[in-house]
N, C-alpha and C positions, 0 to 999 in steps of 0.2 A: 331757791335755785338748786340746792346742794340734793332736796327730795327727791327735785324734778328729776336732775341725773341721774340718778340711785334707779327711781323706779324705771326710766328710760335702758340703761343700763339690763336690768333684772329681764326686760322685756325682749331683748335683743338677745339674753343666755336663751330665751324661752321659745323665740324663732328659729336660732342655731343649731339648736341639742337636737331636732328632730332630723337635721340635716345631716349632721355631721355623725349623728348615731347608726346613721346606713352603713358605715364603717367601709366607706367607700368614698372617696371627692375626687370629681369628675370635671374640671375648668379645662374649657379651651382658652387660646391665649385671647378672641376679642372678648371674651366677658371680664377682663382682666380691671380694666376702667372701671364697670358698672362696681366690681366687688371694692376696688380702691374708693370708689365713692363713700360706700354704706359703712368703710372704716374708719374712714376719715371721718364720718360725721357724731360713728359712734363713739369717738376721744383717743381710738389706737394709735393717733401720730401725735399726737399730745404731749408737750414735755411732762415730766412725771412727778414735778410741784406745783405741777397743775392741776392735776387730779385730785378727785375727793379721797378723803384717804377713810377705810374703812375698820371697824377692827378685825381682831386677828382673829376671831372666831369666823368671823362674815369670810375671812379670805381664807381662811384653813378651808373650811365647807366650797368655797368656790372654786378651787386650784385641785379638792378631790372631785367635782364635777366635770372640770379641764380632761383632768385624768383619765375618769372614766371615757367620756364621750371619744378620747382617741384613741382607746384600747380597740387593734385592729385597725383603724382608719388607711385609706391607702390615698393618695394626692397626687394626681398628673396634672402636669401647669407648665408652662415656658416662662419665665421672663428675659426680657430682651433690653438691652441699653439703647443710649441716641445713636451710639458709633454702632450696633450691629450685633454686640456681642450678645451670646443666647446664658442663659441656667435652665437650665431641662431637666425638672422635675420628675421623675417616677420612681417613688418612692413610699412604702412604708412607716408609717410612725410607731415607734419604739418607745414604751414606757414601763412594759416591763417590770413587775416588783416594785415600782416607786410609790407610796402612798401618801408623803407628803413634799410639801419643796419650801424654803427657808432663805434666808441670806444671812453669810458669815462674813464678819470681818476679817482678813489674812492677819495674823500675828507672827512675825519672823521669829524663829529661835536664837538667841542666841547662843554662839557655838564656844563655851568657856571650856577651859582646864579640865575639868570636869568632865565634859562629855568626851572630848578630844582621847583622852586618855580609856574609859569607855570604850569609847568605840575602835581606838588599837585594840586592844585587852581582848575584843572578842574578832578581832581578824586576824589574831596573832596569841592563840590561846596555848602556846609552847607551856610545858612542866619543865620547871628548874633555868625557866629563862624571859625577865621580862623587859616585854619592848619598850616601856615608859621609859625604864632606867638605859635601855641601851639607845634610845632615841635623842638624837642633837640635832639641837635648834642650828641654822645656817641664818644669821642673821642678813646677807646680803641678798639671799634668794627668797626669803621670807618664807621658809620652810623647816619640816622639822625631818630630817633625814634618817635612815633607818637600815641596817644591814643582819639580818636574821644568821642564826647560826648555820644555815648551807649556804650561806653567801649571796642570796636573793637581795638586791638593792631598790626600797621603797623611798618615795617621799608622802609626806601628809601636809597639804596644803589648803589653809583656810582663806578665799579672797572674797571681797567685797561685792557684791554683784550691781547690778545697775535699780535696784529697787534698794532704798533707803531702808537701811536699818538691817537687810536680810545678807546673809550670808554663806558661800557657797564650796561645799568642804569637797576636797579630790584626795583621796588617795589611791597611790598609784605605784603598780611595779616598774623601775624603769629601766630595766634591764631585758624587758619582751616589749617586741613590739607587736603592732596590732594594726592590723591594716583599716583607714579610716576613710577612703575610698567608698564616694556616693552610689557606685556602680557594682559595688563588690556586694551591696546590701540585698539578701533574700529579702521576698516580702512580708515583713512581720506578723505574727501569731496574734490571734488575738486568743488569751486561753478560756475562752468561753467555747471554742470551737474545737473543734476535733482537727489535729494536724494532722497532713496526709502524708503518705509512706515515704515520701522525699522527703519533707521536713524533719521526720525522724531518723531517717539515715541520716539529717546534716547535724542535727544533736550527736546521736552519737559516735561521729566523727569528733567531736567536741568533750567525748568522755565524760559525758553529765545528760541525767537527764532534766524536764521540764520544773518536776516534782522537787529536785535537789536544787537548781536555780532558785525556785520561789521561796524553799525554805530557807537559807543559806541568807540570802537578802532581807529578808523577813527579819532572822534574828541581828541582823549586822545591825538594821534599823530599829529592831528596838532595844537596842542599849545605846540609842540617842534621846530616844523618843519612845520611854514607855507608855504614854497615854494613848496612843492614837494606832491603830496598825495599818502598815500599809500594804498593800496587795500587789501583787504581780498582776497589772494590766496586759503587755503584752511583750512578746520577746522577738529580736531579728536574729539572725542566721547569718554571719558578719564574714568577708574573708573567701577568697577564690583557693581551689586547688593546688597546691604548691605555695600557698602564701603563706599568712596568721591568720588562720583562720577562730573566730572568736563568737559568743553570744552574748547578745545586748538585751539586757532586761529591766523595761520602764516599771516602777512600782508607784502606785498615788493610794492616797487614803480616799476611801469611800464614806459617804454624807448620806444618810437617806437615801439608801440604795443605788445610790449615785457615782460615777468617779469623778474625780474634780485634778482639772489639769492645771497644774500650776506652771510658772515660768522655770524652774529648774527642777522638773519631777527626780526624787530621789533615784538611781539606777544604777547598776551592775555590768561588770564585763567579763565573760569567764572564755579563758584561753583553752587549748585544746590541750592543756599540759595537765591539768587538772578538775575539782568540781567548783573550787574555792575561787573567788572572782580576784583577778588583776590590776581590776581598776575602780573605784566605788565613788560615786561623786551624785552632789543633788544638794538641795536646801530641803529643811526641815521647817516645818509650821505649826503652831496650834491656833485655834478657833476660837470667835466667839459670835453665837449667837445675834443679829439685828432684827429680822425678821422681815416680812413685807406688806406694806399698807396696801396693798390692790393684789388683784388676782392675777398669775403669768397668762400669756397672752396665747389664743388659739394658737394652731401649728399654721392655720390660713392668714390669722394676721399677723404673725410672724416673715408668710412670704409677701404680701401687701407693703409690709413695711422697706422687706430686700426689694423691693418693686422700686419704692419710693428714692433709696439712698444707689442702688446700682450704681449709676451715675458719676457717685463720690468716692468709687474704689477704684482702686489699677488691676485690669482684669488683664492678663497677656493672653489668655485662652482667648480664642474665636468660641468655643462650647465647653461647657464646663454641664458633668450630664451625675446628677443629685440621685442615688439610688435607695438613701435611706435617711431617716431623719430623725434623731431622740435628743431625749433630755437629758443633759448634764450640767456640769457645775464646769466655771471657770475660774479662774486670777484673773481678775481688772483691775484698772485704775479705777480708784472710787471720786465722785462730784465732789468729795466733800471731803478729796486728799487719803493718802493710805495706800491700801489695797484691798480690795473685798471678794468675795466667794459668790459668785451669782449664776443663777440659772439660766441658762443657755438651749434655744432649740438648735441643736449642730444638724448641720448637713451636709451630709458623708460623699464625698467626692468619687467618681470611680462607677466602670459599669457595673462590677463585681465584687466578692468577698475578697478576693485579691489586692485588686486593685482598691479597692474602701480601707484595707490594711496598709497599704502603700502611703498612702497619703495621710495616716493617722497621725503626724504631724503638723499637719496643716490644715486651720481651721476654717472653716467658713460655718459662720452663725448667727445668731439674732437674741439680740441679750431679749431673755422672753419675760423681762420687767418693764424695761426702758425701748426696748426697740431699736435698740441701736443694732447696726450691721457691723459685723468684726471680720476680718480676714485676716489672717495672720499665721507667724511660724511658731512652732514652738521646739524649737530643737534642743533634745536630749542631752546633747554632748557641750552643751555651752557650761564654761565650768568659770567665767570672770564674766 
């Protein structure tokens, strides 16, 4: 039986490739059924210790023909729920530089003496004055309190977050404030892209540029976490005229050319008073390799599967309209307890570059191992 599927399987890559190699996928919504059919049959709704499990040479080779065959690919599709609601696919598939895909176990850091101290030491890199020694513990606030020689008042605060084991460090100037206001927020950079003349007059309104944010955060983070380096994914434009006006800067470690969003991505706040950020907060991670017994899943049966589970989300959009679609890495909860690192086909919400930044928060995806549909927030500023 386990042959039968192998070669069943092999023969269905060898139908598809020529399809999907036009670098073009063209579905109207009735062929929606016939394609759920041929998925269904072929084990893509299958819980996934049900599948034959191959080795990792067989899936390394297979997850590089995944690859390829979507380099380019373009996908127009509707799917629609029982109540009405639509996802209106037209979109691009994004792979981009990627040449392998993997699964990692999340490993939280822990935040000891040690790093704590660290990572004062280089956000407060005074001559002839150090913050360790002038830093006091306030045991009723669970915090270690801090007054720099011009009088700036910091706290450094380590809390517990809602993932076991991990843990979620803030510090913080509290003597500026900063406006936190949903409305106040430009629409985030993403720095792969070129910002336009407005975004960079709101920079430098802020007295820093892009280049001085990413580096600045870069070294904050690694004298937590020399192994891994994290990058400046993308940055908001915080704060109205006459307000606090401030810049917010998400940074994640990249996997395999990949970025991988975790539940408290490390990040940055730099005030309009200087380059040096105000507020620094985020969990730190390291890795370990699992790897994957099957091949990630077309970017088609990826929407096959969003077809299937629709249903089982709370959609509040009447249309929710899908402009682009890549591969990335997430934080999940793992079958087998933890948290793990898995690859995800996301699908970027938004008609536009604008708008697809907008919502870089908020996920909607298709874990592209398991098939499972995730919708969810991931908001930056959760600091407990």
């Amino acid at each position: 039986m386990k042959e039968i599927t192998t070669i069943f399987r092999k023969m269905m890559l060898v139908i598809l490739f020529p399809i999907l190699l036009s670098a073009c996928v063209k579905q109207e919504c009735g062929e929606v059924e016939s394609f759920l059919s041929s998925t269904a049959e072929s084990g893509a709704e299958t819980e996934p210790d049900e599948l034959d499990s191959v080795d990792e040479k067989t899936v390394a080779e297979a997850n590089r023909e995944v690859l390829s065959a979507c380099a380019g690919m373009t996908i127009t599709q509707t799917i629609e729920s029982a109540a009405g609601r639509r996802i209106s696919i037209d979109a691009q598939v994004d792979v981009d530089g990627i040449s392998r895909v993997s699964r990692y176990r999340y490993v939280p850091q822990q935040f000891t003496e040690e790093k704590r101290k660290a990572l004062l030491k280089k956000m407060f890199p005074a001559e002839g004055w150090d913050v360790n020694e002038t830093a006091v513990y306030n045991e009723k606030e669970d915090e270690w309190e801090i007054v720099t020689p011009r009088g700036e008042k910091w706290v450094c605060q380590v809390k517990n977050s809602q993932i076991l084991g991990e843990y979620v460090v803030n510090v913080e100037r509290v003597d500026v404030a900063l406006d936190y206001m949903e409305d106040d927020e430009v629409s985030p950079i993403r720095l792969s892209n070129t910002p336009t003349e407005d975004v960079l007059l709101l920079i430098e309104t802020a007295d820093c540029t892009i280049a001085e944010i990413e580096q600045i955060g870069q070294l904050i983070a690694a004298s937590v976490e020399e192994e891994f380096i994290y990058s400046c994914n993308y940055i908001y434009i915080c704060g109205k005229e006459g307000g606090h006006p401030y810049v917010k800067a998400v940074y994640k470690q990249t996997i395999d050319e990949m970025p991988v969003t975790a539940w408290h991505n490390f990040s940055t706040a730099t005030s309009k008073e200087g380059r040096f950020p105000v507020k620094v907060w985020g969990s730190f991670y390291s890795i370990k390799e699992i790897g994957l017994t099957k091949p990630i899943l077309m970017p088609m049966e990826a929407i096959a599967s969003m077809q299937e589970q629709i249903d089982h989300i709370q959609m509040q959009e009447t249309q929710i309209c899908v402009t682009k679609i890549s591969l990335e890495y997430l934080v999940v909860n793992s079958s087998e307890g933890g948290m793990e690192i898995t690859p995800i086909w996301r699908f970027w919400m938004g008609n536009d570059e604008m708008e697809r930044n907008g919502m870089c928060e908020k996920v909607l995806a298709v874990d592209a191992v398991s098939g499972e549909l995730i919708r969810e927030d991931r908001d930056v500023f959760t600091t407990e």
